[in-house]
N, C-alpha and C positions, 0 to 999 in steps of 0.2 A: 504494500500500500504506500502511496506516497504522503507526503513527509505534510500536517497538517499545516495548514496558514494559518496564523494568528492576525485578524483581521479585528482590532478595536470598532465599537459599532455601540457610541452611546446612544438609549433609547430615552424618547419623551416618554415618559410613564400617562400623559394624556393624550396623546396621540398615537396610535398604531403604527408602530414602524415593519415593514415584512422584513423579518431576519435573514433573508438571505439575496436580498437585490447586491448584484453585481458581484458576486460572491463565486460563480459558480462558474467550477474551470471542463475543457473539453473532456477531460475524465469523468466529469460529475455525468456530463451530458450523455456519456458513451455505457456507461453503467446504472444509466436509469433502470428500475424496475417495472420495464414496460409489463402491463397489467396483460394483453392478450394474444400469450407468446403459443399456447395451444392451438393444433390443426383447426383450421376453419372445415367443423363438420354442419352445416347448413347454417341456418341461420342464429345469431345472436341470441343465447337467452341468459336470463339473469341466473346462479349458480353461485358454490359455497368456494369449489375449486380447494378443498381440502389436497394437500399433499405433505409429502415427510422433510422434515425442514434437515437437512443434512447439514452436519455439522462443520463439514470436510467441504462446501461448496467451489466452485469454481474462483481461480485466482481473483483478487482485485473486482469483483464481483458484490453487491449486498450481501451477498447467506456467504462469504467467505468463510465467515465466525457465526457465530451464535447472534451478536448482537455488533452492530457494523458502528466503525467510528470514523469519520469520516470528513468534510473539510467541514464541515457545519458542524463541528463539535461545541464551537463555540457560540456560536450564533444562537443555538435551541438554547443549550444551558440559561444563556441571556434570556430568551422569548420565554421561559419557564418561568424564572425569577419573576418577571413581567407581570403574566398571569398572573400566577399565582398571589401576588400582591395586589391584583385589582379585583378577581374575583377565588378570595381563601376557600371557596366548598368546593371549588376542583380537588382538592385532596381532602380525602372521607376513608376513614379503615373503622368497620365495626368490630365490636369488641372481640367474635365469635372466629376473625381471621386475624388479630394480633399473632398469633404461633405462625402463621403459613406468612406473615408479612415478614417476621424474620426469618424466615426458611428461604425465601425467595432471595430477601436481601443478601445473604450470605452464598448462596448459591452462587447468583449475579454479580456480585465482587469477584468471588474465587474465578469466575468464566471469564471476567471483562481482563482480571491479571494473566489467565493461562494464553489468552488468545493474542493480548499488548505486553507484553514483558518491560516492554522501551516507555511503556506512558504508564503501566499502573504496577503496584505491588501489595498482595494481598496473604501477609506471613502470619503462622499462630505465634502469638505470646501469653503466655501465661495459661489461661483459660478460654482467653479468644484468640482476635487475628488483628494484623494493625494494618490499616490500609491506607495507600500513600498515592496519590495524583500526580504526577511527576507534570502533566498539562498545566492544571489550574496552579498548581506551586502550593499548596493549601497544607497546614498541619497536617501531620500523620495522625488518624483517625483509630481507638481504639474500639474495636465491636466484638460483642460478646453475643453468638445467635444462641445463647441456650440463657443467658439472662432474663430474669423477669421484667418486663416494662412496667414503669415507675415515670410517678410526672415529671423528677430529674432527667428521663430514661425515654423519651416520648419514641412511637412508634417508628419505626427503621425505612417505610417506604420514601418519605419525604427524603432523609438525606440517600439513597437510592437513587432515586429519579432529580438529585442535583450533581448525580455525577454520571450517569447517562443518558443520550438523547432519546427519545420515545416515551410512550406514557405503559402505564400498568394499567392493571385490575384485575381483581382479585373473585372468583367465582365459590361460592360452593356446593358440592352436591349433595343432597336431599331431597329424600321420594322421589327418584325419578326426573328429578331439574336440576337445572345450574342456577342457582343464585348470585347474581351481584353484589360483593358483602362489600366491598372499599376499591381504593386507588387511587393514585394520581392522574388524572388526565385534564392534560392545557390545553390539547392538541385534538380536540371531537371535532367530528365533521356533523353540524347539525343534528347532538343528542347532549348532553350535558349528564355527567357524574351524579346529580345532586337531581336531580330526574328520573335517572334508571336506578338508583340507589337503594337495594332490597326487591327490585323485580326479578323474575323470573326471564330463561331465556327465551323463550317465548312471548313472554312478556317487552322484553327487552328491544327481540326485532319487529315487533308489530307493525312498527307504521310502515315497513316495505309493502306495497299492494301485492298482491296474489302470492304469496311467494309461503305462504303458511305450511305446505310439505314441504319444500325445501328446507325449510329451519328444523322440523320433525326428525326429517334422513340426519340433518348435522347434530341435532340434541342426541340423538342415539348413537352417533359412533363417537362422540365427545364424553358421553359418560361410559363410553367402555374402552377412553383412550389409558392405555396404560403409561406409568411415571418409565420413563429413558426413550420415552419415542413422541418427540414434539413434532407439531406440524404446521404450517403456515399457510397460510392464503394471501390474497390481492385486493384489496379493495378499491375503487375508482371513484372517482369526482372530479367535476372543474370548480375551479375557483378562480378570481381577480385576486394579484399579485400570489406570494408563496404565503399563503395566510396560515399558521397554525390554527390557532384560536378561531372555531367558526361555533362555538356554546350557544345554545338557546338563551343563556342568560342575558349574551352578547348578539343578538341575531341583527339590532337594530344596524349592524354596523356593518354589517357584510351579506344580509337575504337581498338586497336590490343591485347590491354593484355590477353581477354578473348579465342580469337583464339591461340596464342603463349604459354596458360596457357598447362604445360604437363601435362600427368596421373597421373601422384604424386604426382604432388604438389593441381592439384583438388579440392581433398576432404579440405583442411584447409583453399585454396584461393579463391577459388569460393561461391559466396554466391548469395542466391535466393531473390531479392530486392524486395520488397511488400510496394507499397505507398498506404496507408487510406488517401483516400481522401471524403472530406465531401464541401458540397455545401449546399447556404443556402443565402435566398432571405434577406436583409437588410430591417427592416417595414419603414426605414423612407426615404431614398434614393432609394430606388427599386431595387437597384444593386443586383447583386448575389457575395457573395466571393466565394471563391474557396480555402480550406483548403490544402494542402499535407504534409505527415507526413511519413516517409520513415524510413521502418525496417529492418534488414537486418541475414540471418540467416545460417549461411559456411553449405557446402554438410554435412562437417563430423556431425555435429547438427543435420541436417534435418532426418540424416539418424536414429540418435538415436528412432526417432518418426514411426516405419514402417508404420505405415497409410499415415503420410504425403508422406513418400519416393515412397511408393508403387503409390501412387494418381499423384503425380509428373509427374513419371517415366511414368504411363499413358499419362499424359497431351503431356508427350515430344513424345511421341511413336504419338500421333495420331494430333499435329500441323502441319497445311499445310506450305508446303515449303516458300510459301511468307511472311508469318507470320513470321516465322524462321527470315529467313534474316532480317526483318522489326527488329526482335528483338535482331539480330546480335548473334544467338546461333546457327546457322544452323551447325558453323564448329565443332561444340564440342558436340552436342547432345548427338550423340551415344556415348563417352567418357561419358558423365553424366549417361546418361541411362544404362551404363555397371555396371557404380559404383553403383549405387543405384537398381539397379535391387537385389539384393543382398537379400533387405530385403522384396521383395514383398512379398505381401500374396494373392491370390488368391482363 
């Protein structure tokens, strides 16, 4: 992997800055996690796209490692901070998932040092492990995952998710469900933490239209996912600028941009949002977490790649209209699908 840029990037805490403008080098572009890399077998339908998240991925790649670090290492950290400071219920752990929040936490340390030797170190002393940032330059960190939490002692996810990018959450199962117990998430695409918070997973995807046996087939092979065998999927959306933060709580600030976005400014403002997300059963709590990792890649990008554009440009051509709306692009489609039609190959 190449060597990260340290790019200062003070934010107005009142005004929305997108963390990654101008940021993003031809590597970033050539490694995007383009979302619709599977055989085009007829036509486009909406799916879960489960598969085994290999630990061993391809070089320089996203799934390289477990959990990817990358030239916006610094940027999210920063956008988290953000959040989280304008709306604090993005981060919520019920009491019921404190044990699997330190399971996780300790897990995800031991992974981020096996994987970065050169940016982290994650050694036992004593009773615990001290963990060390060699990036941010930050105190060496002493944690203890078999400690009891104490309000000296406060829950482990928050500093977690201040020293890697992507957000959690924390599932559990019973009768038959996945429950939403906690997590940190800055980074929702149109669902907010402090909304799904104690729903069910069914519950949880509801507002997707039609798609209620889909969610069925994935509650059933996710409560019979066993702990050493994680798996990820693709999730898609457009958004105006690389927007983390798209919360219901915050909706007022980002449901119109994308509709109000004009033809010209399109191609630079509009970007194709791809969250990897990876699931993966805890051995010693049971819990399942729930990884997401959100990339982000403008039309004029996309278009560079005419495979991607051309595949796209299908995708939009042949999604059903409720899908559309569900994913707030119905008003702009054909606007997308004009510009990028450009480079199809057929």
């Amino acid at each position: 992997m190449a060597s990260l840029r340290v790019v200062p990037q003070p934010v107005d805490e009142h005004v929305f800055a997108p963390p990654f403008a101008g940021l993003k080098s031809a590597q970033a572009i050539a490694r995007f996690p383009f979302p619709f890399t599977q055989p085009v077998q007829g036509p486009y339908r909406y799916s879960v796209n489960i598969e085994p998240h290999e630990t061993d991925g391809i070089p320089g790649s996203p799934t390289e490692h477990f959990f990817d670090v990358d030239e916006f290492y610094f940027a999210e950290l920063q956008e988290r901070r953000r959040a989280l400071k304008a709306t604090p219920q993005h981060s919520q752990v019920l009491p019921e998932v404190t044990d699997a929040a330190q399971e996780l936490t300790h897990l995800s340390l031991a992974r981020l040092a096996h994987s970065y030797p050169n940016y982290f170190i994650y050694s036992p002393q004593g009773h615990g492990f001290v963990w060390q940032n060699h990036l941010t330059g930050q105190a060496p960190t002493l944690f203890d995952p078999n400690a009891p939490l104490t309000e000296s002692k406060p829950d482990p996810l928050p500093f977690l998710t201040s020293q890697l990018p992507g957000d959690w959450a924390l599932l559990q199962q019973q009768d038959n469900q996945l429950w939403l117990k906690g997590g940190v998430v800055t980074g929702p695409a149109s669902w907010s933490l402090s909304e799904k918070l104690g729903m069910n997973y069914l519950q949880w995807h509801s507002p997707v239209p039609d798609q209620h046996q889909v969610f069925q087939r994935s509650l059933k092979y996710l409560l019979r996912l066993p702990p050493g065998q994680p798996v990820r999927r693709k999730n898609w959306g457009l958004c105006v600028h690389p927007r983390l933060e798209m919360s219901m709580e915050n909706r007022r600030e980002w449901q119109h941009e994308l509709q109000n976005t004009s033809e010209n400014d399109l191609p630079q403002l509009v970007n194709l949002r791809v969250e990897l997300q990876v699931l993966e059963r805890l051995p010693k709590s049971q819990a399942i977490a729930f990884y997401i990792r959100t990339y982000f890649l403008s039309l004029a990008e996309l278009k560079q790649n005419p495979e991607w554009a051309s595949r796209l440009v299908q995708v939009l051509e042949e999604l059903s209209s409720d899908i559309a709306e569900y994913k707030n692009i119905a008003g702009v489609r054909m606007l997308i699908i004009k510009y990028l039609s450009g480079a199809r190959h057929y």
